[in-house]
C-alpha positions as CSV (number, residue, x, y, z in Angstrom):
1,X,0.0,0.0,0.0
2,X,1.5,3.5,-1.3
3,X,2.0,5.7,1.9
4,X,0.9,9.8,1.6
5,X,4.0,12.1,0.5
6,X,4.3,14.6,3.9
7,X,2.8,17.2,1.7
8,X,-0.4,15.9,0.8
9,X,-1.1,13.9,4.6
10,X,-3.8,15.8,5.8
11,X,-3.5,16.8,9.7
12,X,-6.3,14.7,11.4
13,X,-7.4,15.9,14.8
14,X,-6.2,14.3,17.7
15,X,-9.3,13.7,20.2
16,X,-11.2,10.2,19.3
17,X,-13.8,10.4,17.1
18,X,-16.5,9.8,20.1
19,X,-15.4,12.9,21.5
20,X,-15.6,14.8,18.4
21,X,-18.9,14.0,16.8
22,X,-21.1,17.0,17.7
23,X,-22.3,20.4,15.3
24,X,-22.4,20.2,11.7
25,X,-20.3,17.5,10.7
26,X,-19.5,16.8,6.8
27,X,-17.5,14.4,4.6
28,X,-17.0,16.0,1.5
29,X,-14.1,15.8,-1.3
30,X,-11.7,18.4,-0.7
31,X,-9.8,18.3,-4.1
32,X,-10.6,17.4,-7.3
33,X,-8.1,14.8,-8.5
34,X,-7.4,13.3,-5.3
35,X,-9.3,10.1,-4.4
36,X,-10.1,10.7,-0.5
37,X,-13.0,12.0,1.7
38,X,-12.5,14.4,5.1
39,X,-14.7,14.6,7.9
40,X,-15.3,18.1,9.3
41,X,-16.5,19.2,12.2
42,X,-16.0,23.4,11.0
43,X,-12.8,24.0,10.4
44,X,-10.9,20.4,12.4
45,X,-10.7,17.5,10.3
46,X,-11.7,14.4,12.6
47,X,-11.4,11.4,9.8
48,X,-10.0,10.5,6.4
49,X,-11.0,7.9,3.8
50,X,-8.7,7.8,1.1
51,X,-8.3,5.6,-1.9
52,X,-4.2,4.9,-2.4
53,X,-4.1,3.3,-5.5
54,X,-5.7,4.5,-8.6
55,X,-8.4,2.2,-10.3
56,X,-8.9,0.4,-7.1
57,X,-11.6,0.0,-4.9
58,X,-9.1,-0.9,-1.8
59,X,-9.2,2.5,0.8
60,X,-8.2,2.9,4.1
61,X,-10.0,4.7,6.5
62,X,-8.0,6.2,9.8
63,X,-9.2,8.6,12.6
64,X,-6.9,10.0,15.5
65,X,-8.0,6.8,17.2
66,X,-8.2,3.4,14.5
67,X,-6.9,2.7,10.5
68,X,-8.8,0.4,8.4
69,X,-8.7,-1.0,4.8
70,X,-12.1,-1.6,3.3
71,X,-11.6,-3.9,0.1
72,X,-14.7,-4.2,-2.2
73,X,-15.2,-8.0,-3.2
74,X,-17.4,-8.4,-5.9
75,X,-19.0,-11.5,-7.0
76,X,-22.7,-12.3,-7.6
77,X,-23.2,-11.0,-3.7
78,X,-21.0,-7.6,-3.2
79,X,-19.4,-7.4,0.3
80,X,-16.5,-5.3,1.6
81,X,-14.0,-6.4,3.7
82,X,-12.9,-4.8,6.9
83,X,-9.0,-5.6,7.8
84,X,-6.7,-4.2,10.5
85,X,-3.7,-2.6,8.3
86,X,-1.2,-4.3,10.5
87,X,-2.0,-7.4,10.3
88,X,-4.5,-7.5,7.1
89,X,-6.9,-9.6,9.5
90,X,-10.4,-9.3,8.7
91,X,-11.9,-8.1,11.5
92,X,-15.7,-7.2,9.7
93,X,-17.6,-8.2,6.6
94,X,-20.4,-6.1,5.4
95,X,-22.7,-8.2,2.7
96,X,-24.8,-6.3,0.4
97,X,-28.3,-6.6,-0.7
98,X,-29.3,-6.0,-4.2
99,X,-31.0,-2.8,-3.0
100,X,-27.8,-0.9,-1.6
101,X,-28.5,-2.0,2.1
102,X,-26.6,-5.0,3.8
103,X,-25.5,-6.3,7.2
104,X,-22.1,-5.6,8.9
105,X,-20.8,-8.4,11.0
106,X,-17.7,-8.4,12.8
107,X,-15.6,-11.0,14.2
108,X,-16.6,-10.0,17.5
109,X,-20.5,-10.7,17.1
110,X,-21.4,-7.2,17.0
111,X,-24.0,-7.2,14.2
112,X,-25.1,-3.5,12.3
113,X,-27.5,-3.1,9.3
114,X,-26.7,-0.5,6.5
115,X,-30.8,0.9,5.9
116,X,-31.9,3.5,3.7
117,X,-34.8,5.9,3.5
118,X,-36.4,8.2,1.2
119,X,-36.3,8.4,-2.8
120,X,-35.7,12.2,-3.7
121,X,-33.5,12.8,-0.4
122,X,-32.1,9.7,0.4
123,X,-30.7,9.1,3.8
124,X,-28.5,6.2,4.5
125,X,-28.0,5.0,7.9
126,X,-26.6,2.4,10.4
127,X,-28.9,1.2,12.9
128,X,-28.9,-1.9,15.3
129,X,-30.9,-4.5,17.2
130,X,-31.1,-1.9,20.2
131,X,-31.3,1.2,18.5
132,X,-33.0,2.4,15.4
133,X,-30.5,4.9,14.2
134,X,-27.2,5.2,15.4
135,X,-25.1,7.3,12.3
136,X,-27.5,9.1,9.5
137,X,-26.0,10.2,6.0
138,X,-27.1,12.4,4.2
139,X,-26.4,12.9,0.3
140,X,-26.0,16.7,-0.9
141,X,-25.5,17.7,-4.2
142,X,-23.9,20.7,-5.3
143,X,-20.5,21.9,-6.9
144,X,-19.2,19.5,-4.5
145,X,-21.0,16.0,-3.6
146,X,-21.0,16.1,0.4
147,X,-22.1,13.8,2.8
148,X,-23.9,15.4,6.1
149,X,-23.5,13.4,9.3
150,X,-26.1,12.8,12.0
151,X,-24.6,11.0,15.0
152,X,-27.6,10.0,17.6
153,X,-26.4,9.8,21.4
154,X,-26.8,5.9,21.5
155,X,-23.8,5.9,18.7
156,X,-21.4,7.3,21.2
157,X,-21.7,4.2,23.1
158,X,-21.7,1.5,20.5
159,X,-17.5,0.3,20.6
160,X,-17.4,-0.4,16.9
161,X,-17.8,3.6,16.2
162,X,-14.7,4.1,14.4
163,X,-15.5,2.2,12.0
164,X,-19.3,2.6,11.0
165,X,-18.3,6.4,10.7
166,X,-15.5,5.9,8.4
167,X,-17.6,2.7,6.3
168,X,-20.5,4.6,6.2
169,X,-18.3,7.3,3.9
170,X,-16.8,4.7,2.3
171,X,-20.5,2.8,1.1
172,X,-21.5,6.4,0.3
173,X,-18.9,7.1,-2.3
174,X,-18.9,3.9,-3.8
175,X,-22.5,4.2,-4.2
176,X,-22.3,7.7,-5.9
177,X,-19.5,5.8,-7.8
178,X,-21.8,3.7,-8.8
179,X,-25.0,6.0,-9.6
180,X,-22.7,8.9,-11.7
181,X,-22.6,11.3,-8.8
């Protein structure tokens, strides 16, 4: 995996992302010819998403806190892999339905579901056996395609987090990817 050149690392914040997710909160695309989403919370950038490699659908995703590679597998059911960087164990499988939503498992037991609501708006959104939603996205279109982030209070105590914020960004972009956006 190609590592960042100093100059184009962005500076991620330094608190974890739990104690970070509050006010208006946005992945967007920050420059044009560069594969990678930032989260923003105003002018701090709390988490990253970047593609390394071009033509590939391998990312990794890294907070203050955790770094993960998501790696699309495709297949006649899609599912994206979740591995520790380290080690390249998966720790995670999220398996898609036909209709964009899917089920994330990880290793652990921990079970999430990827939902989706509305038709002109669409609002995608991770949700769990206890709670209904736990992390909304929300597609906005403009010069710039951004991604608006609702985090509910139960989120903040689900362990896993790390991750569902920085997949979520990643199943959003691929799905734009996917649509022309």
């Amino acid at each position: 995996m190609a590592a960042l050149d100093a100059t184009d690392a962005v500076r991620l914040g330094t608190r974890p992302l739990r104690d970070s997710l509050y006010g208006d909160l946005v992945w967007s695309r920050p420059h044009l010819f560069r594969r990678e989403l930032l989260l923003e919370a105003g002018s701090e950038v709390l988490a990253a998403v970047r593609w390394e490699k071009v033509l590939s659908f391998e990312a990794v995703g890294e907070s203050a806190e955790s770094r993960w590679i998501f790696a699309r597998k495709g297949g006649l059911r899609e599912r994206v892999e979740v591995r520790n960087p380290v080690t390249r164990e998966v720790v995670a499988t999220f398996a898609a339905t036909w209709r964009g939503t899917g089920t994330l498992r990880f290793t652990s037991g921990a079970e999430f579901t990827w939902n989706r609501e509305g038709f002109w708006r669409t609002r995608r959104f991770w949700s769990s056996s206890q709670q209904e939603r736990l992390i909304v996205y929300a597609l906005r279109m403009g010069w710039r395609t951004r991604y608006e982030l609702e985090v509910g209070p139960g989120a903040l105590r689900v362990e896993e987090l790390p991750v569902l914020v920085l997949l979520g960004a990643y199943l959003m972009a691929m799905d734009s990817r996917k649509s022309g956006h």
